[in-house]
KEKE-933363 format. One line per field, with one value per residue (C-alpha): residue in three letters; x, y, z. Coordinates in steps of 0.05 Angstrom, whole numbers. Layout:
REM residues N
aa	(ala; ...);
x	(X; ...);
y	(Y; ...);
z	(Z; ...);
REM end
This chain:
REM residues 118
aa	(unk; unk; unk; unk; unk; unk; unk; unk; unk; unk; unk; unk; unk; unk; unk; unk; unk; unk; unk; unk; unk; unk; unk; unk; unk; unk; unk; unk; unk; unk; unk; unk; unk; unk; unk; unk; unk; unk; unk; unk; unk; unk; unk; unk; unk; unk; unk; unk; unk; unk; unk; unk; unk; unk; unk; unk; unk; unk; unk; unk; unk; unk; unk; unk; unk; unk; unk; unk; unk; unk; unk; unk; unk; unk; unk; unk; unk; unk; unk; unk; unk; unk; unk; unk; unk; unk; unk; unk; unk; unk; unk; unk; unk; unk; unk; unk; unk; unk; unk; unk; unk; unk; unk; unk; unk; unk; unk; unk; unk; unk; unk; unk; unk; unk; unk; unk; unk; unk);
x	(592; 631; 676; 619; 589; 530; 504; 509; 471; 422; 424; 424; 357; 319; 339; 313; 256; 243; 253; 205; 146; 158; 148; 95; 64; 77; 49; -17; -12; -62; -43; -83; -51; 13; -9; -39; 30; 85; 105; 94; 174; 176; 127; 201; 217; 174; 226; 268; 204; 239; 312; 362; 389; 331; 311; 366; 363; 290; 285; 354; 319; 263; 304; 359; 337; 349; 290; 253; 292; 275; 198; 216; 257; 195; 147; 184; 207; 135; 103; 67; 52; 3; 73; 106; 68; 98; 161; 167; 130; 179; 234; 203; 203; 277; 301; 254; 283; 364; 343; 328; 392; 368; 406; 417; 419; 475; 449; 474; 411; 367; 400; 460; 457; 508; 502; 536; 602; 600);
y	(-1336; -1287; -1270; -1251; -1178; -1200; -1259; -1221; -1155; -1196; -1247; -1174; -1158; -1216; -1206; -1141; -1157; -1213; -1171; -1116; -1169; -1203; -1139; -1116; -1180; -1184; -1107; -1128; -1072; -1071; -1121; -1082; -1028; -1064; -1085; -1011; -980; -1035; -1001; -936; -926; -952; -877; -850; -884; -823; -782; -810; -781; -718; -748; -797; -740; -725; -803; -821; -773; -780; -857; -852; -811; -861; -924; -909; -920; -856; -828; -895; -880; -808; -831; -879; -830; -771; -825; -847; -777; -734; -808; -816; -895; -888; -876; -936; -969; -937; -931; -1010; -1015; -979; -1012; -1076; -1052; -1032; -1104; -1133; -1087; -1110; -1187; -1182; -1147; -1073; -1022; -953; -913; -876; -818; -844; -895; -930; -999; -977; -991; -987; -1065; -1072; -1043; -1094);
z	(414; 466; 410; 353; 382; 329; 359; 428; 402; 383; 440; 482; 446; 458; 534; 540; 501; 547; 606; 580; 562; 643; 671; 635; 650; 719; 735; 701; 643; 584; 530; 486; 492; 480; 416; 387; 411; 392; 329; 341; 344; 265; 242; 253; 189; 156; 170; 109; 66; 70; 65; 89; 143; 171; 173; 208; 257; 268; 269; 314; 371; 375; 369; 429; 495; 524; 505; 536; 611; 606; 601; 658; 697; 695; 703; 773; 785; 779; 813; 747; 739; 687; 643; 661; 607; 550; 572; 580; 506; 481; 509; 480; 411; 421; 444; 389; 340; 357; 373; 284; 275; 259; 285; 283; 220; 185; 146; 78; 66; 117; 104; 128; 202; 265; 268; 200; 225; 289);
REM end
């Protein structure tokens, strides 16, 4: 297993994801809320409406966790807790996303992914 970077991308999502539902859990969060914004990362797929360029790019920005940490870093930084929410939501999505294998996309066509060169 240590040797396949597949099985441990995926093995990495499912920990994060795990890690992301525990918290949420344990800080008493709205599951409803949970549930209206889990997908919300996947309306970045719209972006390949206009072209595979643009796709990529837009469903990249919403499927790295950068964007997630920033949310998390203002959120601790401007003492805003009512953002915390989110920004563990979408960190969910992101580990739920890699723990089924999709990855980041190339800008030639949205099946070809980051996690198919691993």
């Amino acid at each position: 297993m240590l040797t396949r970077p597949r099985g441990l991308l995926h093995a990495e999502g499912a920990a994060i994801l795990a890690a992301s539902l525990l918290f949420y859990a344990g800080h008493h969060f709205d599951w409803w809320l949970f549930g209206v914004l889990f997908l919300v990362p996947d309306l970045s797929m719209l972006g390949y409406l206009v072209n595979s360029k643009a796709g990529a790019a837009l469903y990249n920005l919403a499927h790295t966790t950068v964007g997630a940490m920033a949310l998390l870093l203002v959120a601790t930084i401007f003492r805003a807790p009512q953002l915390y929410p989110f920004a563990v939501i979408w960190v969910a999505h992101l580990g739920f996303d890699r723990m089924l294998g999709y990855g980041l996309k190339y800008p030639t066509r949205f099946q070809d992914t980051h996690l198919q060169h691993v």
